[in-house]
C-alpha positions as CSV (number, residue, x, y, z in Angstrom):
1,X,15.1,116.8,94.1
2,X,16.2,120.0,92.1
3,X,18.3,122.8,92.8
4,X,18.7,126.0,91.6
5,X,22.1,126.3,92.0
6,X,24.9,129.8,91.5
7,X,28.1,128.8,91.0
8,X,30.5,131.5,91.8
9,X,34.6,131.9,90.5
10,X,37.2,132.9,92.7
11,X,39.4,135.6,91.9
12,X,42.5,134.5,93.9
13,X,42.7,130.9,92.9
14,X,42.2,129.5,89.5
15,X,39.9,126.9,89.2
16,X,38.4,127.6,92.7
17,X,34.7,127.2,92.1
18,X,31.9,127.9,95.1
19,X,28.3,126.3,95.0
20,X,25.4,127.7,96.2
21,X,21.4,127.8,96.2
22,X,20.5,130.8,94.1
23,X,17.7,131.4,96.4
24,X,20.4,131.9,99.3
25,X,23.3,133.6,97.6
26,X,26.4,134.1,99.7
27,X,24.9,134.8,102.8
28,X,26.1,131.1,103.9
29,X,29.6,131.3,103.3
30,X,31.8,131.9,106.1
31,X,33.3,135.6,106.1
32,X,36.8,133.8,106.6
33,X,35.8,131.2,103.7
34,X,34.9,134.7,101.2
35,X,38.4,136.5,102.5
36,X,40.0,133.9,100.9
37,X,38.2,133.0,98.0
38,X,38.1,136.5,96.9
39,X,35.5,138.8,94.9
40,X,33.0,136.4,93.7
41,X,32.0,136.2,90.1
42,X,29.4,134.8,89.2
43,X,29.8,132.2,86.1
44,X,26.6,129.7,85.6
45,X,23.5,129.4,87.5
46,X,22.0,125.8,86.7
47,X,19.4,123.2,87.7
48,X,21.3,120.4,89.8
49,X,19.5,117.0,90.3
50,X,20.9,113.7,91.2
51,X,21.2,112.5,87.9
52,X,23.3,116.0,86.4
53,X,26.6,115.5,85.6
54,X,29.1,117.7,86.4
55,X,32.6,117.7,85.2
56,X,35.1,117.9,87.8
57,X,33.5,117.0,90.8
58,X,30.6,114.3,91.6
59,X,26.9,116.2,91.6
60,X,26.3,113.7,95.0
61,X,29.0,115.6,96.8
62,X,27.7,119.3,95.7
63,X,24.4,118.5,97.0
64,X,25.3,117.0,100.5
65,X,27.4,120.2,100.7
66,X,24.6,122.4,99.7
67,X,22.8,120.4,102.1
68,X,25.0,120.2,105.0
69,X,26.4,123.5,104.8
70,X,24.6,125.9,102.3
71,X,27.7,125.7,100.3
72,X,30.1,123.4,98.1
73,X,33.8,124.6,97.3
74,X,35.3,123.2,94.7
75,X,39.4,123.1,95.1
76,X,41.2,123.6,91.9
77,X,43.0,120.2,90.3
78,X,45.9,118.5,92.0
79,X,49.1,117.8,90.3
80,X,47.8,114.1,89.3
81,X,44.6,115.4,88.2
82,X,46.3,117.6,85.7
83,X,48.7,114.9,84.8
84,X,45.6,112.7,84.1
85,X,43.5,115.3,82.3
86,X,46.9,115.7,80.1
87,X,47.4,112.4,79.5
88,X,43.8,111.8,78.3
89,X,44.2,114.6,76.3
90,X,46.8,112.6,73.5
């Protein structure tokens, strides 16, 4: 099944991503959820299927999130995940 999926930026955290049906906007996000994430910018609105790769996060767990509770945040890298995007870097 296909998505139309808006994928906001936060403006407090780097690399803090938030998912969510285009159709729905915001309005699923918890108000505590938003006072931490920030102002909201908007960055790509994309068609998400099952087969879609994503690059930091699996599209299986965006979509049971989506599913499950209207939204998916992505966290920004742990310290091994930037010691492992380094490494494959070189």
């Amino acid at each position: 099944m296909k998505h139309l999926v808006e994928i906001f930026r936060s403006s407090r955290k780097e690399e803090m991503y938030l998912y969510v049906e285009k159709a729905n906007g915001l309005k699923d996000v918890p108000e505590i959820l938003m006072k931490q994430f920030g102002e909201p910018e908007s960055v790509m609105t994309l068609v998400l299927e099952p087969t879609r790769k994503l690059a930091r996060v699996s599209t299986a767990e965006v979509l049971e999130g989506l599913e499950r509770n209207g939204f998916f945040l992505q966290m920004p890298p742990t310290a091994a995940e930037l010691l492992r995007r380094e490494g494959s870097r070189e």
